[in-house]
MMTF fields as JSON, N, C-alpha, C and O atoms, coordinates in Angstrom:
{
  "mmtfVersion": "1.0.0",
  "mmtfProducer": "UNKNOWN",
  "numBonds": 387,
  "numAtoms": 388,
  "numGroups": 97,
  "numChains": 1,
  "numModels": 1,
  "chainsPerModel": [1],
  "groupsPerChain": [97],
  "chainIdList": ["A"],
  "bondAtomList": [4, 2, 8, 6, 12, 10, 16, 14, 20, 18, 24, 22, 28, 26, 32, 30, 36, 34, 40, 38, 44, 42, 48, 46, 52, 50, 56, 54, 60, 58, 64, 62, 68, 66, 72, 70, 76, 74, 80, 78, 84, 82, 88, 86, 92, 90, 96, 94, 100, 98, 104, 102, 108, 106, 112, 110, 116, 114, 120, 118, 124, 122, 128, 126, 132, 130, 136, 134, 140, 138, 144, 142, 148, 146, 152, 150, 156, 154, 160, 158, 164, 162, 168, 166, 172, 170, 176, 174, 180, 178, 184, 182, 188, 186, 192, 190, 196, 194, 200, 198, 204, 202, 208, 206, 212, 210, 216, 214, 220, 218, 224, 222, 228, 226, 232, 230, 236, 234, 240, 238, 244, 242, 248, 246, 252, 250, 256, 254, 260, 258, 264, 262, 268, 266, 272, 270, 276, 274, 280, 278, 284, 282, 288, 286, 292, 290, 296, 294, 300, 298, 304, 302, 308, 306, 312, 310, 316, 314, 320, 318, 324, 322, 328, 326, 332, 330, 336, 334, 340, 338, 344, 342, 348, 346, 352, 350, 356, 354, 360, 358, 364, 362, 368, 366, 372, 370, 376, 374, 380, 378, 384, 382],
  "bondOrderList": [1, 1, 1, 1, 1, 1, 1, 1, 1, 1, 1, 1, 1, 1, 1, 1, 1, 1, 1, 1, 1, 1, 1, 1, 1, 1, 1, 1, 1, 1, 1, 1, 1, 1, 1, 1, 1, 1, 1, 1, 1, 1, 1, 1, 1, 1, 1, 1, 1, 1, 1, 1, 1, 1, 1, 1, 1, 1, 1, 1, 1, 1, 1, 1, 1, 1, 1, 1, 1, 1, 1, 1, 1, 1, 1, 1, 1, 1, 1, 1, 1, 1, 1, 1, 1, 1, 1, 1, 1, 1, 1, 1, 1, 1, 1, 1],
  "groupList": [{"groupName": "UNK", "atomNameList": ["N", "CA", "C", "O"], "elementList": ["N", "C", "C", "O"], "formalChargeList": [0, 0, 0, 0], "bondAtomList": [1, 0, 2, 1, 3, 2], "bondOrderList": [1, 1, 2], "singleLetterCode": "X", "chemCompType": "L-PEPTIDE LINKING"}],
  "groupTypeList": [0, 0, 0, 0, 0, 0, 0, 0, 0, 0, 0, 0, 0, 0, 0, 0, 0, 0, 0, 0, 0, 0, 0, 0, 0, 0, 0, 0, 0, 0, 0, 0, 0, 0, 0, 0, 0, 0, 0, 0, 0, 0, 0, 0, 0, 0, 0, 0, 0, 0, 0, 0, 0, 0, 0, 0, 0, 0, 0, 0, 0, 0, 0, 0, 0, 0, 0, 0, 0, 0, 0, 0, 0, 0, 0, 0, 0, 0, 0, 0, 0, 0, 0, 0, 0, 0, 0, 0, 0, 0, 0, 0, 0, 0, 0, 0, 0],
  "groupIdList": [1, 2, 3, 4, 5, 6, 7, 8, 9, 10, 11, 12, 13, 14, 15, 16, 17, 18, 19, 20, 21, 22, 23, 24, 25, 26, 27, 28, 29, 30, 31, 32, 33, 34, 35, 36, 37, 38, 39, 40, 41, 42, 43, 44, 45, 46, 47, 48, 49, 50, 51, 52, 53, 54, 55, 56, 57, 58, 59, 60, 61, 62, 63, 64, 65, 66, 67, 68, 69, 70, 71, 72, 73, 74, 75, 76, 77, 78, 79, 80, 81, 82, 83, 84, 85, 86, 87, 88, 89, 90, 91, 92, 93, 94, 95, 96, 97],
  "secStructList": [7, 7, 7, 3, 3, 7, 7, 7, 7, 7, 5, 6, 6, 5, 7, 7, 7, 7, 7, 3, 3, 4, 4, 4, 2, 2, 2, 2, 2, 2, 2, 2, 2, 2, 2, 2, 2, 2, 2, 2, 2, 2, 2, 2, 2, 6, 6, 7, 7, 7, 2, 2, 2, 2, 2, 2, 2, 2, 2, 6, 6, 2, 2, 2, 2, 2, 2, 2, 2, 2, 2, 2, 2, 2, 2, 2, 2, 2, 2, 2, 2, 2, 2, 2, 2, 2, 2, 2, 2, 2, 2, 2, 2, 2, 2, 6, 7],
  "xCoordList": [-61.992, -62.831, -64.28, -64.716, -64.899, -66.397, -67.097, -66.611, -68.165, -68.499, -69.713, -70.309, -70.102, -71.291, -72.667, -72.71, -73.846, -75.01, -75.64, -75.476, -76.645, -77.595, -78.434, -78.513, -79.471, -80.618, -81.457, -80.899, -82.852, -84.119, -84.405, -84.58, -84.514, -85.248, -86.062, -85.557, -87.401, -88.364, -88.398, -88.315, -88.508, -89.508, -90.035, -89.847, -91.189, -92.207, -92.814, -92.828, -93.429, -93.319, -92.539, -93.009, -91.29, -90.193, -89.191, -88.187, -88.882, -87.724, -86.626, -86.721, -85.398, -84.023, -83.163, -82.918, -83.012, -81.457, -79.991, -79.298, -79.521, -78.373, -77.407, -77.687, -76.464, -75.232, -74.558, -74.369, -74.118, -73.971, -73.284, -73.547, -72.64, -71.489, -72.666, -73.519, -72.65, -73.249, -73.634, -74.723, -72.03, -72.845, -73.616, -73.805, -74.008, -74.848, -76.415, -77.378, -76.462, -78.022, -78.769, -79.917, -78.842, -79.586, -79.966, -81.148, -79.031, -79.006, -79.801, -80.307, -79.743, -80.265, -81.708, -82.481, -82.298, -83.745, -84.184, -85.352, -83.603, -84.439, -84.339, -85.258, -83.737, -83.815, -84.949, -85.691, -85.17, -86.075, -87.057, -87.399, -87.741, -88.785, -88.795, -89.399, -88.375, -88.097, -89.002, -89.697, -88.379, -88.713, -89.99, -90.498, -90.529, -91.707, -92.792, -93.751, -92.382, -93.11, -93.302, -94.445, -92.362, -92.498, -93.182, -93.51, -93.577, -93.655, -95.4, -96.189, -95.634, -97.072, -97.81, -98.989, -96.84, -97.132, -97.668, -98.656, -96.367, -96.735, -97.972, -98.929, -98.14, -99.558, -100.588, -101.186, -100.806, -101.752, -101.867, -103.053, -101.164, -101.442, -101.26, -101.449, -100.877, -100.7, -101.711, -102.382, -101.928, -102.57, -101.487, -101.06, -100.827, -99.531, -99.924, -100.51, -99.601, -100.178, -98.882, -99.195, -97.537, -96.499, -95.754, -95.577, -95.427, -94.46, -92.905, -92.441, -92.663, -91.592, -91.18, -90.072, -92.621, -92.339, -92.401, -92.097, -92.974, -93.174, -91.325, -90.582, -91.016, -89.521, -88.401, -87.309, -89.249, -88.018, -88.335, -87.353, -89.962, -89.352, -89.331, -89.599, -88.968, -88.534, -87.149, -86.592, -86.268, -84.961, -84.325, -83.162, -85.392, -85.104, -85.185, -84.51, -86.136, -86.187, -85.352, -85.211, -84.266, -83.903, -82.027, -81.112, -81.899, -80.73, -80.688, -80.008, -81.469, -81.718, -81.788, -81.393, -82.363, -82.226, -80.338, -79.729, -79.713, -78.061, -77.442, -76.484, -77.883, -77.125, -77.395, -76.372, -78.555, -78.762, -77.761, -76.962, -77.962, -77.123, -75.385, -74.811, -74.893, -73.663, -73.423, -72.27, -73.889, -74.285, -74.78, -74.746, -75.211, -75.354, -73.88, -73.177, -73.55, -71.957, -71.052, -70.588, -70.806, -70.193, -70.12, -69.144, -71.017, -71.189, -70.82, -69.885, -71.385, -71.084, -69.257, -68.569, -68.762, -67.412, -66.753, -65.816, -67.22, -66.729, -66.936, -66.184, -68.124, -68.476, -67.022, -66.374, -66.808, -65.831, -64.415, -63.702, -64.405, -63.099, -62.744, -61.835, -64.181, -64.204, -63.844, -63.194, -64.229, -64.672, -62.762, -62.203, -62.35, -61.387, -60.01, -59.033, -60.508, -59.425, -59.127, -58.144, -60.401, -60.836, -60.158, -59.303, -60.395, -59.839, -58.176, -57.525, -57.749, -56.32, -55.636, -54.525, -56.464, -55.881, -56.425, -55.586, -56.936, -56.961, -56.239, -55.893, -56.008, -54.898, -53.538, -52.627, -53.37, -52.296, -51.765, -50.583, -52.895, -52.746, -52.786, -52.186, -53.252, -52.989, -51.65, -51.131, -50.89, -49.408, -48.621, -47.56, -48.912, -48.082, -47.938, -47.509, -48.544, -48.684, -47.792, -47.572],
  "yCoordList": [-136.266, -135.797, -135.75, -135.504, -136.03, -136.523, -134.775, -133.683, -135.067, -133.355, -133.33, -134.395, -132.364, -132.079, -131.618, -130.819, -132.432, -132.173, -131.259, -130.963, -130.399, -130.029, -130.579, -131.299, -131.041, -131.36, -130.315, -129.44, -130.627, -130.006, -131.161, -132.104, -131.088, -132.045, -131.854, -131.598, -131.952, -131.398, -132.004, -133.232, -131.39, -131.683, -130.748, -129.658, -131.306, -130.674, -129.673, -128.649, -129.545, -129.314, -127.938, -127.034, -127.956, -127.218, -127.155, -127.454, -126.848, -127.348, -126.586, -125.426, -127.412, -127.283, -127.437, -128.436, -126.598, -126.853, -127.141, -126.171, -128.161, -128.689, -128.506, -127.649, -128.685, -129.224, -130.311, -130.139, -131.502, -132.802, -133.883, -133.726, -134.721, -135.965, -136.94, -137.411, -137.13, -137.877, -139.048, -139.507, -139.387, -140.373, -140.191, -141.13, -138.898, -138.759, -138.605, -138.754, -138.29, -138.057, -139.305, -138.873, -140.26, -141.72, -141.564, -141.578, -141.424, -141.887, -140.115, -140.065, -139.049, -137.667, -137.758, -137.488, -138.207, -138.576, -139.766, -139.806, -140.526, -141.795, -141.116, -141.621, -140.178, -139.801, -138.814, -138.836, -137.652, -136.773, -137.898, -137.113, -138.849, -139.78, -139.921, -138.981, -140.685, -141.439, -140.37, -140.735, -138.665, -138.224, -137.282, -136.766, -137.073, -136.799, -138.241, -138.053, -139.527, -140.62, -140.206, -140.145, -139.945, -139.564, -138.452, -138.363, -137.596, -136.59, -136.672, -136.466, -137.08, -137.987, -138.614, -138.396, -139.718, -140.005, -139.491, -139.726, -138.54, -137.554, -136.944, -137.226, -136.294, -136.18, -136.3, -135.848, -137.308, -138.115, -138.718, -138.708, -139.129, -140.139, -138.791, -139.024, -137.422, -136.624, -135.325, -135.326, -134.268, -133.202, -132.49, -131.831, -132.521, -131.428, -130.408, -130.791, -128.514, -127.506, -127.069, -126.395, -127.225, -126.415, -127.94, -129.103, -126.939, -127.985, -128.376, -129.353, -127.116, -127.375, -128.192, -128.609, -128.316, -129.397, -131.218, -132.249, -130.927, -132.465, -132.628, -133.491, -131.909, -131.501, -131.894, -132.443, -131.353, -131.487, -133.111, -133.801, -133.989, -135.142, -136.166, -137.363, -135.514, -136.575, -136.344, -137.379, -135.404, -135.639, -136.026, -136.255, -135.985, -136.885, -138.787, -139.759, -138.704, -139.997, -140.281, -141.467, -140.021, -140.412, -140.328, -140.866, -139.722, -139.427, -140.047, -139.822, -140.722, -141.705, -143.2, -144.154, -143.422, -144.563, -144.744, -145.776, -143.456, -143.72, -143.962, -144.73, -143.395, -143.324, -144.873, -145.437, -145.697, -147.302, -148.016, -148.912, -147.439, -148.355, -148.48, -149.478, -147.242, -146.919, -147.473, -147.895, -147.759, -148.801, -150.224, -151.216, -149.801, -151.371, -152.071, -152.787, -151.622, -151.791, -152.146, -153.278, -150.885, -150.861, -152.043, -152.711, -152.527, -153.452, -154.594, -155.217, -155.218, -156.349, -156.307, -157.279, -155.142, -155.182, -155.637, -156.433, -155.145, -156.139, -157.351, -158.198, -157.427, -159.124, -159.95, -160.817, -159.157, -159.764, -160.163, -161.164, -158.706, -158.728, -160.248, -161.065, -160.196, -161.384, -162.493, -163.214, -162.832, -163.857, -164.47, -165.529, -163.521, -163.371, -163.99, -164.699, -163.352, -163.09, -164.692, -165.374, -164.966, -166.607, -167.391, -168.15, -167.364, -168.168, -168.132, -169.171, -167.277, -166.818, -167.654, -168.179, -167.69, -168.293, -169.587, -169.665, -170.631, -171.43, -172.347, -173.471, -171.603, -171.833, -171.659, -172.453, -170.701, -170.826, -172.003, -172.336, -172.591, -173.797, -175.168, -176.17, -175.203, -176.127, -176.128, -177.209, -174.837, -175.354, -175.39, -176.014, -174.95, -175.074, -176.297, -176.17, -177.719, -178.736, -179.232, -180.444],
  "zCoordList": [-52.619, -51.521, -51.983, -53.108, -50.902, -51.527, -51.809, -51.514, -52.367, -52.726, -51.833, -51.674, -51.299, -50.116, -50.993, -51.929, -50.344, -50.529, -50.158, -48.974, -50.993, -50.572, -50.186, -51.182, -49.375, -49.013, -47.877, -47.214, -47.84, -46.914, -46.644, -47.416, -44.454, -44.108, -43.019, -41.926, -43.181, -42.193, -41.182, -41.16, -40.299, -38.762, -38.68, -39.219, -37.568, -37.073, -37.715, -37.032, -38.982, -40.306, -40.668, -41.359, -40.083, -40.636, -41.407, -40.761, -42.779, -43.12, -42.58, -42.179, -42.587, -42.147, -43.882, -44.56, -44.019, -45.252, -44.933, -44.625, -44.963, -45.04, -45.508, -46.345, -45.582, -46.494, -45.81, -44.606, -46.383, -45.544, -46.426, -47.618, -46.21, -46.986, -47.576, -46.824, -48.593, -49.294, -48.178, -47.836, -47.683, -47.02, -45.566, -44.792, -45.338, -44.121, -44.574, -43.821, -45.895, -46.036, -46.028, -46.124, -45.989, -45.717, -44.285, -43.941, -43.486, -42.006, -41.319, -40.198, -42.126, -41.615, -41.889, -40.971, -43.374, -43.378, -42.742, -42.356, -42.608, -41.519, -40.321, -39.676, -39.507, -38.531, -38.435, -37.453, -39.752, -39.49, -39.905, -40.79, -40.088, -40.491, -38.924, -38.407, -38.169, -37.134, -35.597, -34.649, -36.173, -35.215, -35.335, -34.34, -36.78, -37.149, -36.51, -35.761, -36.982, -35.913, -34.5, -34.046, -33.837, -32.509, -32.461, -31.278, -32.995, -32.519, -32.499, -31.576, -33.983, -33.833, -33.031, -32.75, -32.504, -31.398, -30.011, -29.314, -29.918, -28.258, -28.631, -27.91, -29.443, -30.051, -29.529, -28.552, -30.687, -30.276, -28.66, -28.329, -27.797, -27.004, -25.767, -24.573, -26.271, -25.006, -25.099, -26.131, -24.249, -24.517, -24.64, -23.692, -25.944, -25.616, -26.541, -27.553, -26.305, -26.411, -27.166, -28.147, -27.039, -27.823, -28.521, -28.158, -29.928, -30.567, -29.291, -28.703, -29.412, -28.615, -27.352, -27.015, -26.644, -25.538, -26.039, -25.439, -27.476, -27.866, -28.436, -27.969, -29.181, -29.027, -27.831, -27.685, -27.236, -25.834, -25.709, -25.434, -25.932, -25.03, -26.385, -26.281, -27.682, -28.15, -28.099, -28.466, -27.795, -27.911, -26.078, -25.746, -25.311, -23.978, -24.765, -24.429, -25.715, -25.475, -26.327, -26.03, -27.679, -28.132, -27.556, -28.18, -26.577, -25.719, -24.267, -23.266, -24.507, -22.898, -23.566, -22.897, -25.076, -25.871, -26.012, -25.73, -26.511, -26.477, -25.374, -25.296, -24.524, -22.875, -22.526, -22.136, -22.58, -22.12, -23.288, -23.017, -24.652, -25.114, -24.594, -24.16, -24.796, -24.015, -22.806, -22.9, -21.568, -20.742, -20.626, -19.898, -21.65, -21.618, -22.118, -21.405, -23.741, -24.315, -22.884, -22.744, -21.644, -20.822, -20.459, -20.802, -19.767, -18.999, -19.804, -19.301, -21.231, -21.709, -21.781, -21.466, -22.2, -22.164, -20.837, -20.898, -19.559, -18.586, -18.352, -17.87, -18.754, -19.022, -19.466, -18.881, -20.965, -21.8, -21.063, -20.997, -20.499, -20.342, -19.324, -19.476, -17.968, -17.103, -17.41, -16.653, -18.636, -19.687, -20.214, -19.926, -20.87, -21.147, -20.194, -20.432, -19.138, -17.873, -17.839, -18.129, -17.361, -16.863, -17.767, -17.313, -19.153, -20.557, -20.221, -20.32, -19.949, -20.278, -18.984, -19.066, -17.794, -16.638, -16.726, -15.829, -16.87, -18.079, -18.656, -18.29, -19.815, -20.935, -20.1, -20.333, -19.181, -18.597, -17.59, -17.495, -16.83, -16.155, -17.224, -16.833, -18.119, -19.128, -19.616, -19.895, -19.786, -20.864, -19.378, -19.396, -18.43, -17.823, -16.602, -15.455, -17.407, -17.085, -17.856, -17.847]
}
């Protein structure tokens, strides 16, 4: 069994202390990197007055980024399945020549 990390990982210049699977700490600091970027961003490009509302719309934007992907997945999977259907009926009029 893998043994659990300590790590500290800031946002919004806060640290958070952890404990976490070796293999989650790669993918937990590119995320706090990812959302310290954003947050920079709203920043800069907004008049925003509380941390917390730059907060709120980076985790709108990074939960509306999963929700399109999840939809989108959806949809190509019916694609597939269409795709599929068609192949199978097909192959079925071929052997059954």
């Amino acid at each position: 069994m893998d043994e659990k990390l300590k790590i500290k990982i800031s946002i919004a210049d806060r640290v958070y202390p952890l404990t976490v699977n070796p293999s989650q700490e790669e993918g937990l600091r590119s995320a706090s990197k990812k959302i310290d970027a954003m947050i920079k961003q709203y920043e800069e490009n907004y008049a925003v007055r509380d941390k917390q509302d730059v907060l709120a719309m980076c985790a709108l934007q990074f939960a509306s980024q999963l929700e399109q992907k999840q939809l989108d997945k959806s949809i190509d999977g019916t694609e597939t399945i269409d795709r599929l259907s068609k192949i199978n009926d097909l192959l079925e009029q071929y052997l059954s020549k």
